[in-house]
C-alpha positions in Angstrom: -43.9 160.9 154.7 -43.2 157.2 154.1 -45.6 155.3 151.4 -47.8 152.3 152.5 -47.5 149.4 150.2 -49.2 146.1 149.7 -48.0 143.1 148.3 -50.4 140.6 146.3 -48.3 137.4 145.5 -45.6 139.0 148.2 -43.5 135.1 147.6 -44.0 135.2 143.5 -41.0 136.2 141.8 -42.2 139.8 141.1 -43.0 140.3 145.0 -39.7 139.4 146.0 -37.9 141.5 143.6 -40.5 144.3 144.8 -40.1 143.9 148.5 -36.0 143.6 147.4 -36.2 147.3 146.4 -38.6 148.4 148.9 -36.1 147.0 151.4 -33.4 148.7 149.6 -35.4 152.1 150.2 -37.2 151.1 153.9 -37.3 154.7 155.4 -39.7 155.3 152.4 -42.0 152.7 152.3 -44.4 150.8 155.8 -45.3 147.7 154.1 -49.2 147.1 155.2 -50.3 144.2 153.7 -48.8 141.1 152.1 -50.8 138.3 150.6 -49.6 134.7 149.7 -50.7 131.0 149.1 -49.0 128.3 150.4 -45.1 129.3 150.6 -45.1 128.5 154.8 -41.5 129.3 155.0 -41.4 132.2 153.2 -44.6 133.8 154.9 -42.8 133.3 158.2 -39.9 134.9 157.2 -41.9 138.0 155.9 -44.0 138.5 158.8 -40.7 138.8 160.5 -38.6 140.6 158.4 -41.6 143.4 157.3 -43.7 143.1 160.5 -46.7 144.1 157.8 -50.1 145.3 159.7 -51.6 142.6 157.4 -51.1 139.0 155.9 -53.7 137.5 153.8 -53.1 133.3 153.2 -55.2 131.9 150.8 -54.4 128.3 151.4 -56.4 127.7 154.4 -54.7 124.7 156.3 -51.1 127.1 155.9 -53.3 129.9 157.0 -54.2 127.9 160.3 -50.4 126.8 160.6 -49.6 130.9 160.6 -52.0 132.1 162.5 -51.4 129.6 165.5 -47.6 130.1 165.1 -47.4 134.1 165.2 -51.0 134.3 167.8 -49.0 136.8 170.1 -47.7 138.9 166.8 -48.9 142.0 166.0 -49.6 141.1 162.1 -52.8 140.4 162.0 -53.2 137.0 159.6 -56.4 136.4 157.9 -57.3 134.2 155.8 -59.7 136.3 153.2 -58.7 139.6 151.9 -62.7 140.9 151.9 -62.1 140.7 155.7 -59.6 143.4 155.4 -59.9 146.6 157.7 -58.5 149.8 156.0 -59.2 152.8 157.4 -57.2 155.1 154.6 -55.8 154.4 151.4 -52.7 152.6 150.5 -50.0 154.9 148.4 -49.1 151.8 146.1 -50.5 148.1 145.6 -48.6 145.8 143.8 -50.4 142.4 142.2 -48.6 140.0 141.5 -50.5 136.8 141.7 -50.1 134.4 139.1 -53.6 132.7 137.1 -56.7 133.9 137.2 -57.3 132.9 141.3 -55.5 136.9 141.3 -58.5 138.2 139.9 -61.0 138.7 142.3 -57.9 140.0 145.2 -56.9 142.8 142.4 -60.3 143.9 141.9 -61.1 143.9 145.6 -57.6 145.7 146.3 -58.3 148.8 144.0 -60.9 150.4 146.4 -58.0 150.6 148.9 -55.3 152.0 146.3 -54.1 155.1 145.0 -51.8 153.5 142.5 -51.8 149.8 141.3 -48.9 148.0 139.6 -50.5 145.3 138.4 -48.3 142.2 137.1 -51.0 139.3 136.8 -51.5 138.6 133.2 -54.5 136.7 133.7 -56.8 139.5 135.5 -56.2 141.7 132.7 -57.0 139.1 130.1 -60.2 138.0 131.8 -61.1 140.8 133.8 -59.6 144.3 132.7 -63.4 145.5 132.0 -64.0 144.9 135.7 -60.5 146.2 137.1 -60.6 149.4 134.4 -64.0 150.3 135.8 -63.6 150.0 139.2 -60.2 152.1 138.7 -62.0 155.0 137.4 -64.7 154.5 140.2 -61.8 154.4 143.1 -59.6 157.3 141.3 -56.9 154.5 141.4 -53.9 154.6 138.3 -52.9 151.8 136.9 -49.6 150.7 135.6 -48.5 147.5 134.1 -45.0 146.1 135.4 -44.6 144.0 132.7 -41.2 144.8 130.9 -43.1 144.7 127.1 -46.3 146.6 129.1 -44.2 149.2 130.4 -42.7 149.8 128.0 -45.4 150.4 125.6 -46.7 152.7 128.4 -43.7 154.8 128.2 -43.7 155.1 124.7 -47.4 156.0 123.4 -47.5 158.5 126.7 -47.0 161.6 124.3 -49.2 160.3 121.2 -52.7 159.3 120.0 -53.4 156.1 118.9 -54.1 157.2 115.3 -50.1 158.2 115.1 -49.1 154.6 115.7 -48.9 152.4 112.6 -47.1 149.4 114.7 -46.2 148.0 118.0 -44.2 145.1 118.3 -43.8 143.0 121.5 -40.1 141.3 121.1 -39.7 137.8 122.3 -36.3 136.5 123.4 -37.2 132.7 121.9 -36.5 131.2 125.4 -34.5 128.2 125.6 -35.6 126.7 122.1 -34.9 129.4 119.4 -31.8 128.1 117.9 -33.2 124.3 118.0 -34.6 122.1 115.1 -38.1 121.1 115.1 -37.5 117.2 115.6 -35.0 118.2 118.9 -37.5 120.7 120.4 -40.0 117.5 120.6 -37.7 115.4 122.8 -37.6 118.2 125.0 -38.1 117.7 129.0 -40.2 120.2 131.4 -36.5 120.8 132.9 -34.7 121.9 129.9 -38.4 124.2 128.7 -37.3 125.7 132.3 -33.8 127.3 131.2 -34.4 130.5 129.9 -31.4 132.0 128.6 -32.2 135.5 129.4 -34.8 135.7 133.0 -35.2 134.5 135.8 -38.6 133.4 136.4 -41.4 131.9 137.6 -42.4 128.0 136.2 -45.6 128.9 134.8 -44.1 131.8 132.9 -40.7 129.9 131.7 -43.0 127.4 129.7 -45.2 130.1 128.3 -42.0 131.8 127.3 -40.2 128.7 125.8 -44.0 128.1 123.9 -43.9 131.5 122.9 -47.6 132.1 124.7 -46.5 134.3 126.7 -46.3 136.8 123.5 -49.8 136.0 122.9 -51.2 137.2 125.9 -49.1 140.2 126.1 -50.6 140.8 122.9 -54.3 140.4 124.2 -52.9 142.4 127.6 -51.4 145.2 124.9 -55.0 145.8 123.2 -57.0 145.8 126.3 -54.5 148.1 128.3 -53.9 150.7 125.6 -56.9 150.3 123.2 -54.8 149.3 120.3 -56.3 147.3 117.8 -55.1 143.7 117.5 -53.8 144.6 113.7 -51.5 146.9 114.8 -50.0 144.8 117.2 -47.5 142.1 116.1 -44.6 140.3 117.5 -40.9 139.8 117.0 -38.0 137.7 118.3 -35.2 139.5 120.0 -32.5 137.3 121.6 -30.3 140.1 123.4 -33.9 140.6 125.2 -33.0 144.3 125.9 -35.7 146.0 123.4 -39.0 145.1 125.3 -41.2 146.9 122.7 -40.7 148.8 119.2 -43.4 151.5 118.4 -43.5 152.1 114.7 -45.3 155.8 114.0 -46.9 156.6 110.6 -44.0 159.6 109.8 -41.4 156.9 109.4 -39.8 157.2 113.2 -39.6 154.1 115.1 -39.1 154.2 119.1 -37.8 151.8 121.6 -36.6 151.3 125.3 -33.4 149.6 126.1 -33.1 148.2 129.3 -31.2 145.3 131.0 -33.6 141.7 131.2 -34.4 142.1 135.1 -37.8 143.4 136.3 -36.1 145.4 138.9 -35.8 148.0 136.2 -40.0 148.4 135.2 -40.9 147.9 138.8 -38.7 150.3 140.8 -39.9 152.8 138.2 -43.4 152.2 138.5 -42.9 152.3 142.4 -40.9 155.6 142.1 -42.0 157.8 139.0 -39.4 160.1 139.1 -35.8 160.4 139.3 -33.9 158.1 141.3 -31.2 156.4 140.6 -30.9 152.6 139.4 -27.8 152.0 140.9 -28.9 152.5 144.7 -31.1 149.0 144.0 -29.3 147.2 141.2 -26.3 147.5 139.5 -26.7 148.0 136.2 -23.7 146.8 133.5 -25.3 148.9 130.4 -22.0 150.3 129.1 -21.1 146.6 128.2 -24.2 145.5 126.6 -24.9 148.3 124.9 -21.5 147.6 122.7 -24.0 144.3 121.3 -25.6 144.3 118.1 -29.6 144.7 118.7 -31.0 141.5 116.6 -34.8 141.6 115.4 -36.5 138.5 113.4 -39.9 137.7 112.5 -40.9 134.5 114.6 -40.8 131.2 113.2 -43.8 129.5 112.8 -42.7 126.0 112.3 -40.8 126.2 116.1 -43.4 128.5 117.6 -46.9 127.2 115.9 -48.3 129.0 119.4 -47.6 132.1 116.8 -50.5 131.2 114.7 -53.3 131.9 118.0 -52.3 135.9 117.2 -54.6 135.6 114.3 -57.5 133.4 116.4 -57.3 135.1 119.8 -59.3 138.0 119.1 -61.7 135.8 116.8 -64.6 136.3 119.3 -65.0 137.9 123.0 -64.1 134.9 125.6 -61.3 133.8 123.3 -58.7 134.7 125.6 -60.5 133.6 128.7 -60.8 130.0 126.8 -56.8 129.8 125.4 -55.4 131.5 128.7 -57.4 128.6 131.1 -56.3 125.6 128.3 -52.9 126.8 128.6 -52.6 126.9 132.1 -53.9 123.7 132.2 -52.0 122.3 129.6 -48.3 123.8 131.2 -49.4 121.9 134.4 -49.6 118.4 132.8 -46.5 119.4 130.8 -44.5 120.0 133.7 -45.4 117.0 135.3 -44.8 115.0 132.0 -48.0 113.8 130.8 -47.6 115.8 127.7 -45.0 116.6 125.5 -44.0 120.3 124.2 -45.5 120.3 121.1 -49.0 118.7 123.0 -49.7 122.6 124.5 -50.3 123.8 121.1 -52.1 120.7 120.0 -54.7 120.5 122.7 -55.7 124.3 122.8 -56.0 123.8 119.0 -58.9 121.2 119.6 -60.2 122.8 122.6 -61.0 125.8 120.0 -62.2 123.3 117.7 -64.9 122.0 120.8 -68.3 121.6 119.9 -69.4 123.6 122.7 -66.5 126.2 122.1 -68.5 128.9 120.2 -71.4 128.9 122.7 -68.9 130.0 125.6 -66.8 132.1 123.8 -68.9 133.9 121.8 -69.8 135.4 125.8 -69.5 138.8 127.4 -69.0 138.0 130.9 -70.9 140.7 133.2 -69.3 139.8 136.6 -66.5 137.9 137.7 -68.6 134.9 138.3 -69.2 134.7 134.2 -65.2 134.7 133.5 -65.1 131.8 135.6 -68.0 129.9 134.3 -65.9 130.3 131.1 -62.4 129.4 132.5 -63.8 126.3 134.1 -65.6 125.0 130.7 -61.9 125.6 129.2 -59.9 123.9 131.7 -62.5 120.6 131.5 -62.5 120.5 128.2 -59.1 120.7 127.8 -58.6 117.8 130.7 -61.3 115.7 128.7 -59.2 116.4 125.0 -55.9 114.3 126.5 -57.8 111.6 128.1 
């Protein structure tokens, strides 16, 4: 019987590469819902290509554009994905939405889901209280897709926590790692873009040339698998084929090895069995795998990001308050306001706020709370380089 699917963030990077296999694969998969913001062409394309029962378009004056332009299709294009109709549950939802606007559609998307593959950083960095207990409420599993995330998953599957002495997230270094301190700060948004090893998104090719993205994977790491934030540490791997390194107390040390493309995590995820890679991506292992693996501690002075792993945890909003400055801070970056180096700088004084303890120091209760928090964060940090 074929799987239904959804799609939240169905234009993102990770949904194309999803609906890629999926296509790869059709007479398994009906794909029921997709959900996007403002990508008009690509939207049209999908509702054409994948005919799903559902489209959800956040951005209302696209979703107007849509919904007058397919009016005779049978796609049914709303504009809010509470207005959603499902009668039985979807086999596997994938969310894929980047910031914290993917929150409130991957919480609401978990009643409808037997299994959700959850890519969004930023819901479970804000939110994963909310999305852990509304799993267990909805019988829904939940699998990260990230390539560090699943990794770890993977790995621990067959041990307790209190075997593990270390887990290491590996970093490639992005664009920067072999570059001098003084050349890194004449840098432009479209060489912070390049990344050497992946192809990605904008938001997530600065975090990765910044090395933040390693920070929140760390927060994402200790709220997904209830590590504590001192076992969890971080080092730079350039060939980017190690995602994650679990130390054990008896000496042994365990890793996956898999080619840099997210195909690899999510086709997994999607499949949980054997199938075989090559049917949606041809792999060219036997070559890499001749490469010496290369592991070094991260640099401080060319990644001062580094230093947040010891401040993130400090108290419970934290990572609400860094995650909502950073996002802010890659936006004026990328439209050259600030330079490189200014990211760091600015969540640095947004942490030294007066007001910073009071809204960090916060156990949000509802969704509503996280954002009360993320909004403080992004003004503040709008207010620090003015």
């Amino acid at each position: 019987m074929r799987q239904r699917i959804s799609i939240l963030g169905s234009t993102g990077s990770i949904g194309l590469q999803s609906l890629d296999i999926i296509s790869k694969k059709k007479n398994s998969f009906i794909i029921y819902l997709l959900s996007a913001n403002k990508n008009q062409n690509e939207i049209c394309k999908q509702i054409i290509k994948h005919k799903p029962k559902y489209f959800v378009i956040s951005n209302y004056d696209i979703f107007k554009r849509i919904k007058k332009k397919f009016k005779n299709n049978k796609t049914k294009i709303i504009n809010n994905i509470e207005n959603v109709k499902i009668e039985k549950k979807i086999d596997i939802s994938i969310s894929a939405i980047p910031g914290i606007v993917g929150l409130k559609p991957t919480i609401s998307i978990i009643r409808f889901s037997k299994k959700l593959l959850i890519a969004n950083k930023e819901s479970i960095i804000c939110g994963w209280n909310f999305i852990e207990e509304k799993a267990k409420k909805f019988k829904t599993k939940i699998i990260p897709i990230d390539s560090e995330h699943f990794s770890i998953l993977k790995l621990i599957e067959t041990h307790n926590i209190s075997e593990i002495k270390k887990i290491y997230l590996t970093a490639s270094g992005g664009p920067f790692l072999n570059y001098s301190k003084k050349k890194i700060k004449k840098i432009s948004p479209k060489d912070a873009l390049k990344h050497p090893k992946w192809k990605m998104g904008k938001k997530i090719s600065i975090d990765s040339a910044t090395l933040m993205n390693k920070i929140l994977e760390l927060v994402e790491a200790h709220k997904l698998f209830k590590i504590p934030y001192y076992k969890l540490d971080i080092l730079i791997h350039p060939n980017s084929l190690v995602h994650a390194i679990v130390q054990f107390n008896n000496g042994l040390f365990k890793f996956l090895y898999h080619e840099n493309s997210m195909i690899i995590p999510i086709a997994n995820a999607i499949f949980e069995k054997d199938f075989n890679i090559d049917i949606l991506y041809k792999t060219r292992m036997k070559k890499k795998f001749e490469n010496n693996l290369k592991f070094t501690d991260v640099d401080h002075k060319i990644f001062p990001t580094i230093k947040l792993k010891k401040i993130v945890n400090e108290l419970p909003s934290t990572p609400i308050i860094v995650n909502a400055s950073n996002e802010i801070l890659v936006e004026q970056f990328l439209t050259k306001k600030i330079a490189f180096y200014d990211i760091f700088k600015f969540i640095m004084s947004v942490l030294k706020d007066k007001n910073y303890k009071k809204y960090a120091i916060r156990r949000p209760k509802n969704i509503n709370q996280i954002l009360t928090i993320n909004n403080w964060a992004k003004k503040t940090t709008l207010s620090k380089i003015k």
